[in-house]
C-alpha positions as CSV (number, residue, x, y, z in Angstrom):
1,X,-30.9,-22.2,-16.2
2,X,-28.9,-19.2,-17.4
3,X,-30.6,-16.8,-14.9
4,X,-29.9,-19.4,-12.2
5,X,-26.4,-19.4,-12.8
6,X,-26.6,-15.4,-12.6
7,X,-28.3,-15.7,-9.2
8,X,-25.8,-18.3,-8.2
9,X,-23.0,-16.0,-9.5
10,X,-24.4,-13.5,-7.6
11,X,-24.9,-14.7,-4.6
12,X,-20.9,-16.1,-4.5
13,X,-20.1,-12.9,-5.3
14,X,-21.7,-11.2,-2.4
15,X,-19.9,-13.8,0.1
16,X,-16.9,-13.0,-0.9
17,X,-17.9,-9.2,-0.6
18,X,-19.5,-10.1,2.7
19,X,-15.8,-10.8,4.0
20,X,-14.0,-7.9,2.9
21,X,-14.2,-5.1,-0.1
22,X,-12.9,-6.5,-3.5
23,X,-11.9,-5.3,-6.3
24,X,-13.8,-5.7,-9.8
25,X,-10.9,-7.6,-11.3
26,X,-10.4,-9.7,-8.3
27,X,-14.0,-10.6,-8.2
28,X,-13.9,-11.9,-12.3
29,X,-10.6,-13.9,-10.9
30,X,-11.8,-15.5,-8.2
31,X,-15.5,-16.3,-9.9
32,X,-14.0,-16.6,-13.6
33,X,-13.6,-20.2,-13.0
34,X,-16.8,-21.1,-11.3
35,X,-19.1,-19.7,-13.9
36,X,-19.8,-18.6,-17.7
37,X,-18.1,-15.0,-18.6
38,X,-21.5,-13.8,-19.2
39,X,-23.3,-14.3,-16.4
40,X,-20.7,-13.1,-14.3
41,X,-20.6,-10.1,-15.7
42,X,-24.5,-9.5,-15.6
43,X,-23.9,-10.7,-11.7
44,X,-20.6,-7.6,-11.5
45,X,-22.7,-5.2,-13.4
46,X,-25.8,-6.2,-10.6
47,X,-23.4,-5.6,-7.9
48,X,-21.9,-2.4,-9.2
49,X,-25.3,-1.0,-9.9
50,X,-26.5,-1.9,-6.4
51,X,-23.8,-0.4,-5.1
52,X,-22.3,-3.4,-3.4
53,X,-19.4,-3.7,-5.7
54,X,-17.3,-0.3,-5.6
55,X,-13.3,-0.2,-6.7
56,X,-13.3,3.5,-5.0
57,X,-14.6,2.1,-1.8
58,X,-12.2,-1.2,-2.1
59,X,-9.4,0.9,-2.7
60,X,-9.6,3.7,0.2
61,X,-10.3,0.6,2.5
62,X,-6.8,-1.3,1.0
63,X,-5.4,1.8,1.5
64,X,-5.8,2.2,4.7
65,X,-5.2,-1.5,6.0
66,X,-2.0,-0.5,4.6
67,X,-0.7,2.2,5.5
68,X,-1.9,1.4,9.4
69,X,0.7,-1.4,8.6
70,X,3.2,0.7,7.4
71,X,3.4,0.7,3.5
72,X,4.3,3.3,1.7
73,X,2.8,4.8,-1.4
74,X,4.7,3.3,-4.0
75,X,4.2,0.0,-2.4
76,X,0.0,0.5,-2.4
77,X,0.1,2.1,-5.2
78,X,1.6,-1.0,-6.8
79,X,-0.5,-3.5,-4.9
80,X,-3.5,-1.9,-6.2
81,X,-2.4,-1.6,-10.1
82,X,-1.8,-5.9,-9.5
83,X,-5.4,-6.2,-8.2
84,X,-6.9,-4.2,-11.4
85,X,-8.1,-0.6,-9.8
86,X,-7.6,2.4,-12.2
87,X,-4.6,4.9,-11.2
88,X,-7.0,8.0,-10.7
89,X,-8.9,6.1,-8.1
90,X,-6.2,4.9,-6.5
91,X,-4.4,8.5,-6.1
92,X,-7.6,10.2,-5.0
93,X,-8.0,6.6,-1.9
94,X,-4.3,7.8,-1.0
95,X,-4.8,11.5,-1.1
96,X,-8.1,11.3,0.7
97,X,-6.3,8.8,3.4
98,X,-3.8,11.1,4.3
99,X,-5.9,13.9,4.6
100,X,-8.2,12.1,6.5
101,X,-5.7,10.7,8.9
102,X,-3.6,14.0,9.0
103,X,-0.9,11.6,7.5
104,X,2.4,12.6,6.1
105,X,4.5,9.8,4.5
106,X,7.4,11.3,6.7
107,X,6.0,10.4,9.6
108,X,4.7,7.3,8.3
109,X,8.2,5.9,7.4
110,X,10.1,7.3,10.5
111,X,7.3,5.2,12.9
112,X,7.8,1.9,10.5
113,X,12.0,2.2,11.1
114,X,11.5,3.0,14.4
115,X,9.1,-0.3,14.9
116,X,12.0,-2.6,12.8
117,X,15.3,-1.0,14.1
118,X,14.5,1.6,16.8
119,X,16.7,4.4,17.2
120,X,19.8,5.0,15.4
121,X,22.6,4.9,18.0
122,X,25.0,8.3,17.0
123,X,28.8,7.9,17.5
124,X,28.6,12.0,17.8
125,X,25.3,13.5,18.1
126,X,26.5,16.5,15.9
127,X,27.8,14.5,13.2
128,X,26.2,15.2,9.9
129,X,25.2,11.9,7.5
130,X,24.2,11.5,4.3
131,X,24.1,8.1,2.0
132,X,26.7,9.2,-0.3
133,X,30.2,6.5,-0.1
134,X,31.8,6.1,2.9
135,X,34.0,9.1,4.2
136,X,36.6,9.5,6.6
137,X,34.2,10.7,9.1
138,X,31.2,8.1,8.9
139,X,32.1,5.0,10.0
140,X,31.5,1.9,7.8
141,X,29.1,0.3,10.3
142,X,27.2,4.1,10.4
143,X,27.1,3.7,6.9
144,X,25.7,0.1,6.6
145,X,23.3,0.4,8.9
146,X,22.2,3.7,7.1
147,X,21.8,1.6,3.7
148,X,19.9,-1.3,5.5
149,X,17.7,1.1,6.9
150,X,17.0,2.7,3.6
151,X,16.4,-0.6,1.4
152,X,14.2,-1.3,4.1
153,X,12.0,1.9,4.1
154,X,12.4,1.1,-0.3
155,X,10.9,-1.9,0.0
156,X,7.8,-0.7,2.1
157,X,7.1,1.4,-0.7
158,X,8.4,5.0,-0.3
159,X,9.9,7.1,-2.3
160,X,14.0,6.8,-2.4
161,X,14.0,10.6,-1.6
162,X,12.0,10.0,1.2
163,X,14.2,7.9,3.0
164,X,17.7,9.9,2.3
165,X,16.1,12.8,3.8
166,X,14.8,11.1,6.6
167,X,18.1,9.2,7.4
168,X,19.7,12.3,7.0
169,X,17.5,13.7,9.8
170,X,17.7,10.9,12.2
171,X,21.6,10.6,11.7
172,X,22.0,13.9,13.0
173,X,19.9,13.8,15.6
């Protein structure tokens, strides 16, 4: 009966991997209900040997579902920690992404504001911006758009240097 129930674990376990790559701790989650601790994890350690079951290959594949959608690194990096992949395997899915892609996070962030906002309408084209308070020479509506824009690209996930340096840029363009 035990064995069964291994088979059986097994077997729900590859349906959900037949849908899309999951991760290890997912997999105990979603299956951790369904059946005894210990035959799950002789079904998992099945998998894994098999080489059905990989948290490298689940996370290069999250990783790039999400950055074609426009997240950032701290964002996926975040996502992956929640769904229980290690932080080494997670930096080497994002560095091998980007270098696979010919990715720079620049570039990544200036196509997602561009998608939300489009471009930054400039009251004087050599004007030069920064996110620092208000001056006189930045209007207040220059300004709050500039901070909008910013939480925004923060909340995708990059880096809050990222986005100063990359408003900065499109202000003064």
């Amino acid at each position: 009966m035990k064995e069964e129930n291994a088979i059986s674990a097994r077997h729900a376990a590859m349906n959900l991997l037949a849908r899309r790559e999951h991760s290890l701790q997912e997999l105990r989650r979603k299956l951790g209900k369904r059946f005894d601790q210990a035959e799950l994890e002789q079904a998992l350690r099945g998998l894994i040997d098999d080489k059905l079951q990989s948290d490298t290959r689940f996370c290069e594949a999250y990783t790039r579902d999400r950055v074609r959608k426009g997240f950032g690194p701290a964002k996926i990096t975040a996502e992956l920690q929640h769904r229980g992949v290690k932080a080494g395997d997670i930096e080497t899915a994002i560095r091998r992404v980007r270098e696979e892609q010919g990715l720079s996070w620049e570039q990544v962030a200036e196509q997602v504001l561009m998608q939300k906002f489009g471009p930054l309408t400039s009251e004087a084209s050599d004007e030069a911006v920064s996110l620092a308070p208000p001056s006189s020479s930045i209007s207040v509506e220059r300004t709050r758009e500039l901070s909008r824009r910013l939480r925004f690209l923060e909340s995708r996930g990059f880096a809050r240097y990222l986005p100063a340096e990359l408003m900065n840029h499109m202000a003064s363009t």
